[in-house]
C-alpha positions in Angstrom: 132.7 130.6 84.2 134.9 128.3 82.6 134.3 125.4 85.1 130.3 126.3 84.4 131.1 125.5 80.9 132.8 122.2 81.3 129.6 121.2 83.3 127.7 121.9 81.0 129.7 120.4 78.0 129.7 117.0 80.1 126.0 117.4 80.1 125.6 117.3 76.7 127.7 114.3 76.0 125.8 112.7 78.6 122.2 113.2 77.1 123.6 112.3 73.8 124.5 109.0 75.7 121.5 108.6 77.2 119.2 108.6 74.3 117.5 105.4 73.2 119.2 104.6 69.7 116.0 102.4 68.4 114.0 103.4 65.1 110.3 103.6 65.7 108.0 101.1 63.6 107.0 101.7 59.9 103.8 102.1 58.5 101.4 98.9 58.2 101.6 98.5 54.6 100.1 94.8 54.4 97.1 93.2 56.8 98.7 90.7 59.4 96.6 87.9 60.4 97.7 86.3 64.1 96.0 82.8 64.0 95.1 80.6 66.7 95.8 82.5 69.7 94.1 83.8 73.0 92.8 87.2 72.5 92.3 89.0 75.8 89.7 91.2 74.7 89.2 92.6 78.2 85.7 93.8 77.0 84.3 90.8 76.2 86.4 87.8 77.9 88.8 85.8 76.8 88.6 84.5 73.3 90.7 81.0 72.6 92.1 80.0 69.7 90.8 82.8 68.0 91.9 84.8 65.0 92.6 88.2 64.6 93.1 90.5 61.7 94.6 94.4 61.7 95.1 96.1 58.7 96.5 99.9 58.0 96.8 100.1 62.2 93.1 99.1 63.0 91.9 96.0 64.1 89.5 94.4 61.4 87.8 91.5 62.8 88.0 88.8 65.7 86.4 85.7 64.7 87.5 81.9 64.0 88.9 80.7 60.9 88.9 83.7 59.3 89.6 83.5 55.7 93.0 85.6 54.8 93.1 87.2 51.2 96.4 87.1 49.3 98.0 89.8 50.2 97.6 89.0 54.1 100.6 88.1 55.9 99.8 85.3 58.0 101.2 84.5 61.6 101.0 81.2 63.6 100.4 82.1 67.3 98.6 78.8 68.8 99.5 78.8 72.2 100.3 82.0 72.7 98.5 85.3 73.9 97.4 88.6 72.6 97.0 91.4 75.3 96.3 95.0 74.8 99.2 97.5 75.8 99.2 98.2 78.6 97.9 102.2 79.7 100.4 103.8 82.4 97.7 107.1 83.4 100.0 109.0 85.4 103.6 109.5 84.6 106.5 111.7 83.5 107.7 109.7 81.0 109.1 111.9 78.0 109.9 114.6 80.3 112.2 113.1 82.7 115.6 110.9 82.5 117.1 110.8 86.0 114.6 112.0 88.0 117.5 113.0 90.7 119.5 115.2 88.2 117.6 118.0 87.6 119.2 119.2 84.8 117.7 115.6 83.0 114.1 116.9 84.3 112.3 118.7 81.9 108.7 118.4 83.9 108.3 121.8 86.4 107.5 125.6 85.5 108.3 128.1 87.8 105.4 129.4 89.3 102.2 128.6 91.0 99.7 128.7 88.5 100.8 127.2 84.5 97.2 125.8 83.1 99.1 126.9 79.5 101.7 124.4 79.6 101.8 121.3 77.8 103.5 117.8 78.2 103.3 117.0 74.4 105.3 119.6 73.5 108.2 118.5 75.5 108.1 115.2 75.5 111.5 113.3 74.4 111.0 110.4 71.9 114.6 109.6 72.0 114.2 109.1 75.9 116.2 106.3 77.3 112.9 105.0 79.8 110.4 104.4 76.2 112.2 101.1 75.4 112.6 99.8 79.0 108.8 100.4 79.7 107.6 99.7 76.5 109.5 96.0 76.7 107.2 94.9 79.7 103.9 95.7 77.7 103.3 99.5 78.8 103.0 100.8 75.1 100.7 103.7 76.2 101.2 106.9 79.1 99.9 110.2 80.0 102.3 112.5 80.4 102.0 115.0 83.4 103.6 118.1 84.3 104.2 118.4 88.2 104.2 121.8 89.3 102.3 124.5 91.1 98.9 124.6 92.6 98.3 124.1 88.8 100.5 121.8 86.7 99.6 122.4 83.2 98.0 120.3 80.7 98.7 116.1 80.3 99.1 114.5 77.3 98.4 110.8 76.2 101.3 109.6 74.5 102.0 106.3 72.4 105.4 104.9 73.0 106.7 105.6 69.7 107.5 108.0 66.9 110.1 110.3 65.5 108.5 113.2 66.9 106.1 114.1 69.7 103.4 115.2 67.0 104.1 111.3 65.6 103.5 109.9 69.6 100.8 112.2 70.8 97.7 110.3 71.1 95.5 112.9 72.5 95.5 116.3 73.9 95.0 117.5 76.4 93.9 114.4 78.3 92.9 116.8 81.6 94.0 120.2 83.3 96.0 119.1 86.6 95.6 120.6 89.9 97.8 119.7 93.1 95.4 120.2 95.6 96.7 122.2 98.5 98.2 120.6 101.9 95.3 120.2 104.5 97.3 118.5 107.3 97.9 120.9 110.1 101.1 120.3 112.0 100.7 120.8 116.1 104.2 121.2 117.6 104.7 124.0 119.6 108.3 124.2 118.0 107.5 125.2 114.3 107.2 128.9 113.4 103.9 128.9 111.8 101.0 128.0 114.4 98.2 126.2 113.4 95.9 129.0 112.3 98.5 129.9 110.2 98.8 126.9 108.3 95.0 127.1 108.1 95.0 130.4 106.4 98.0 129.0 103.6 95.3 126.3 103.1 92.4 128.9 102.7 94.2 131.6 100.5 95.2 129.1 98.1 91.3 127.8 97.9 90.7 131.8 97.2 93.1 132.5 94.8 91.3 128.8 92.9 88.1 130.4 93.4 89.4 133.9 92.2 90.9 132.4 89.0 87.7 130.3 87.9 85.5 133.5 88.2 88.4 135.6 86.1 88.5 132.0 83.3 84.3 132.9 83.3 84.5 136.4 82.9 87.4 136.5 80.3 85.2 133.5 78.3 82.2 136.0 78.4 84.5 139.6 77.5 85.8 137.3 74.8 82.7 136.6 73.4 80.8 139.6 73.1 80.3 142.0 70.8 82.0 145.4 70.9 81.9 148.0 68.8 85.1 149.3 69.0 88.2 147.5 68.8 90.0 148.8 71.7 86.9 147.7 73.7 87.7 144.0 73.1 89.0 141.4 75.8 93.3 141.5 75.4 93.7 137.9 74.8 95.6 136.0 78.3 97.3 132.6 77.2 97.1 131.2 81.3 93.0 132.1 81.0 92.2 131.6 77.3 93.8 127.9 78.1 91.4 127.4 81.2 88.2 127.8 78.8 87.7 124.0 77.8 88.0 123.0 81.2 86.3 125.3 83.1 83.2 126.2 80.7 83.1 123.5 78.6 83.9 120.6 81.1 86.7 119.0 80.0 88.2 117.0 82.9 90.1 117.9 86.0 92.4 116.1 87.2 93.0 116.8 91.0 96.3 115.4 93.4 94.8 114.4 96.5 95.6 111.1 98.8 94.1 112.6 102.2 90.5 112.1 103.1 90.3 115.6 104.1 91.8 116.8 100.6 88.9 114.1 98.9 86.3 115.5 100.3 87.3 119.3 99.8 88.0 118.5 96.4 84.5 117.0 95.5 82.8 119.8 97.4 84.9 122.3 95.1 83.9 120.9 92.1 80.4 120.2 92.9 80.3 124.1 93.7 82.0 124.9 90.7 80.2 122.4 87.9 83.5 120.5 87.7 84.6 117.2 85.7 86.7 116.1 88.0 89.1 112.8 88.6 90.7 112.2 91.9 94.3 111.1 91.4 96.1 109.7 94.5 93.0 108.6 96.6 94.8 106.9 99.0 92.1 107.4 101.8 89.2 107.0 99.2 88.3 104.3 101.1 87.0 106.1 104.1 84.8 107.5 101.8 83.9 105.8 98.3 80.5 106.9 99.0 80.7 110.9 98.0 82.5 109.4 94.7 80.2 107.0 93.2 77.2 109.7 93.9 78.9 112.0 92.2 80.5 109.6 89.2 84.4 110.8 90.2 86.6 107.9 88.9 90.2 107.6 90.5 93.4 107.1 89.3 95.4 105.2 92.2 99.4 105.8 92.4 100.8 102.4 93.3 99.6 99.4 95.2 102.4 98.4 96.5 103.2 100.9 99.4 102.7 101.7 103.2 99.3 103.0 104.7 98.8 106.4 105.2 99.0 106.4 108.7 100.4 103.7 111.4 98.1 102.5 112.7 96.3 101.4 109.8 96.5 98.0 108.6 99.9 97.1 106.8 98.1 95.8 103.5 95.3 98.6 103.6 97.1 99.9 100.1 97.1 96.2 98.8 93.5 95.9 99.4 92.4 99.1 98.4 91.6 98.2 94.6 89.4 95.4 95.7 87.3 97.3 98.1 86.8 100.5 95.9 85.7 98.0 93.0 83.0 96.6 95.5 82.0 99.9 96.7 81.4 100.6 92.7 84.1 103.4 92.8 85.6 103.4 88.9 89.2 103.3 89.0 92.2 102.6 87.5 96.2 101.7 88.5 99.2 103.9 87.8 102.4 104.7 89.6 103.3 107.7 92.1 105.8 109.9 89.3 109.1 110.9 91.1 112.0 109.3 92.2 112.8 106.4 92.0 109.5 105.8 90.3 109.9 107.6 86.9 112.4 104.6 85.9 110.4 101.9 87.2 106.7 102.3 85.2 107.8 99.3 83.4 106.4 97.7 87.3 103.0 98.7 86.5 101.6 94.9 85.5 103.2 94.1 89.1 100.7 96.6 90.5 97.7 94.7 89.2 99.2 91.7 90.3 99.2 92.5 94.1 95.2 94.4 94.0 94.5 90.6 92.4 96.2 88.4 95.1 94.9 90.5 97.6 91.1 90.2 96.8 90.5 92.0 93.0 89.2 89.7 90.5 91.5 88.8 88.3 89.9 91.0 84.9 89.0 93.6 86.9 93.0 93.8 87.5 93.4 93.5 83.9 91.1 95.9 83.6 92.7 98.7 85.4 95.6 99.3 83.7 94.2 99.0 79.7 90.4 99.6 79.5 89.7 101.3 82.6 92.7 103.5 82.2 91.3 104.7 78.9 87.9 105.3 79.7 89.1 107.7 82.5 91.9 109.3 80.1 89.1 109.1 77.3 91.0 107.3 75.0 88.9 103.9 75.2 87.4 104.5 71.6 91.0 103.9 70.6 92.9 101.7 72.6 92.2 99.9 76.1 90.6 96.9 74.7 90.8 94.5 71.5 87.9 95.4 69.4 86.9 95.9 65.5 87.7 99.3 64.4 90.2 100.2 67.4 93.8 100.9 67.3 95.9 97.6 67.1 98.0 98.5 69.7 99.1 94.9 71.7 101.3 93.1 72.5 102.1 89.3 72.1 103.2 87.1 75.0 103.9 82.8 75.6 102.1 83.3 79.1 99.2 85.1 80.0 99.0 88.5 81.3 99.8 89.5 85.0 102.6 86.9 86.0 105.6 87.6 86.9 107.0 85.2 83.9 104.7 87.0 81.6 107.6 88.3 78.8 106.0 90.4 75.8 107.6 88.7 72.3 106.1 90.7 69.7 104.2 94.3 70.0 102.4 96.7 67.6 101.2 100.0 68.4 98.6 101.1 65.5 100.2 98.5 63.4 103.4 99.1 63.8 105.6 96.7 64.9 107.9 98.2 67.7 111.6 97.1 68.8 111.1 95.3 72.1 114.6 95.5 73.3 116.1 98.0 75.9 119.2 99.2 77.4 119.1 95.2 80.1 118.5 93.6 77.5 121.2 94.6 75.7 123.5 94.4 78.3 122.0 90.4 79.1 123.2 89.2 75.6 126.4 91.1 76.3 127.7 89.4 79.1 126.1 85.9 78.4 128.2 86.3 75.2 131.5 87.0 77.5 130.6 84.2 79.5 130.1 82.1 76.8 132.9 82.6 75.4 134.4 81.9 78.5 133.3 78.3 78.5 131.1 78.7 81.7 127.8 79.5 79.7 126.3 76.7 77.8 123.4 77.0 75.3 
């Protein structure tokens, strides 16, 4: 026992290490007008040497010239750029630190089905991964849990705030459902033959099925009238938090890379009446017909990885962007959540760089990870684009967006000015001090 506690002692000093030490942004308490820079809209081109005025965390007006009243702070930016923040649409930032400690992950229930739990509520502010991944330009992320057959509820977080009522943008963004294994192993060594694993597949499609017609029912007992109170529908928190998405439509978000899982997955909700968004969709280019008949967007996990199978062509994942945007599939570009992954969403830009060099056009890239990513998480009346009367959530830069030099000087999110630096950063000025010091770093 007493070895048990020292663990867990050491824990605790090490997530008080751990968390970030930066103070979120104050209130916008005077307009800011950035003059003279290019303003990547994304919704309506590029806009040079153009002005741009936000006041109390909105943006007021993009226009030339634009005449600042006295109490406007004003800000030189000619030759620089103005990008929205960047949208990360699949992660588990806020409820992870080291993705392999498990004691630092804060993302799984146990069980198979948890449609009540939400990300918001346990999402971390004080999370070391929010500075580094807010420094590269990702100032937004939805927040997933990961597991069971269902996952729970995802949250839309912005990237700062004391508290995770301060950071939630919007919930829930979606209901999130793993759909089940389809691929049927052959060898004649495993235990379970193949009709086996074919009735796993099919009991867990039941046991979906079962719990959609108990979320209808319940919705119905719930609603009608009864005379007598011990007639009434005994509330359930797993089925009373199914309602929005099951009879009132809000969307499902469904894990599946396989063709065979796509497919089964769009026939599923088409029998059901689903709103439905494919997340994965590795092999939705087999198929990009059944989702543009059917208007099922995709969120892709990574561009930057090895086909499905090997005898596919090595840059199939590279290209995959380009050819769903020509088959008219809507999509948009996150990152596969796990390890080593979880630290890394600050790489999401470098995502969108590869779809571009290997055939995406370049906005479209652009596209996929701000205004694309927020139609799909519905946040887009928000954030996703600069526009008059959205958030002012960007992000100011001496390059333009998607290159690898591109380096984020100044960022607001709804206003707010936000600390760019992080734990590398940090540690860069540290040791160019030492060397300096040393007499074998110049300035």
């Amino acid at each position: 026992m007493g070895v048990k506690l020292r663990i867990l002692f050491l824990f605790l000093i090490f997530v008080q290490l751990s968390a970030n030490n930066q103070i979120p942004g104050s209130e916008q308490k005077r307009p800011i007008l950035l003059r003279g820079g290019t303003i990547h809209t994304v919704s309506n081109g590029v806009l040079e040497e153009t002005d741009l005025l936000f006041s109390e965390g909105k943006i007021i007006t993009i226009d030339q010239r634009i005449k600042p009243s006295p109490e406007t702070d004003v800000y030189d930016i000619y030759g620089k750029h103005v990008v929205p923040g960047f949208i990360a649409s699949y992660t588990r930032i806020g409820l992870t630190e080291i993705s392999a400690v498990k004691q630092t992950n804060d993302h799984s229930e146990i069980g198979i089905f948890n449609p009540n739990v939400r990300a918001n509520v346990t999402y971390n502010t004080d999370s070391d991964l929010i500075p580094i991944t807010r420094s590269n330009g990702i100032l937004t992320i939805n927040s997933v849990p990961a597991s069971g057959t269902i996952a729970g509820q995802s949250s839309v977080m912005s990237l700062d705030g004391w508290t995770w009522e301060e950071a939630t943008l919007k919930h829930p963004t979606a209901l999130h459902i793993n759909w089940p294994n389809m691929y049927v192993e052959y060898e004649k060594k495993l235990k379970k033959g193949k009709e086996s694993q074919k009735d796993i597949y099919l009991k867990s499609i039941r046991e979906l099925n079962f719990l959609i017609r108990n979320v209808q029912a319940y919705h119905h007992r719930r609603n009608a009238k009864e005379r007598k109170a011990e007639h009434k529908q005994k509330s359930d928190l797993r089925l009373e938090s199914m309602i929005p998405f099951i009879v009132f439509k809000e969307p499902i978000h469904i894990k599946a890379s396989e063709i065979r899982q796509i497919e089964a997955a769009v026939e599923w909700s088409i029998k059901h009446n689903l709103n439905i968004v494919i997340v994965g969709g590795d092999d939705a280019w087999i198929n990009p017909k059944i989702l543009v008949e059917n208007n099922i967007p995709v969120i892709l996990l990574g561009v930057q990885k090895t086909p499905q199978r090997r005898y596919e062509p090595i840059h199939t994942p590279y290209k995959l962007p380009a050819m769903l945007y020509e088959a008219g599939v809507r999509f948009c570009i996150s990152l596969e959540p796990g390890y080593p992954m979880d630290g890394h969403v600050r790489t999401l830009p470098d995502e969108a760089m590869k779809a571009y060099a290997w055939g995406l056009d370049k906005n479209e890239a652009l596209r996929s990870i701000t205004l694309s990513a927020a139609e799909i998480l519905g946040v887009d009346e928000n954030i996703g684009s600069l526009e008059a009367g959205k958030d002012a959530t960007f992000f100011i830069s001496d390059t333009e967006p998607l290159l690898q030099r591109t380096n984020p000087s100044k960022a607001y999110i709804k206003g707010k000015e936000v600390d760019l630096s992080d734990r590398q950063k940090n540690l860069l000025k540290k040791y160019k001090e030492k060397y300096r010091r040393l007499g074998r770093l110049k300035d």
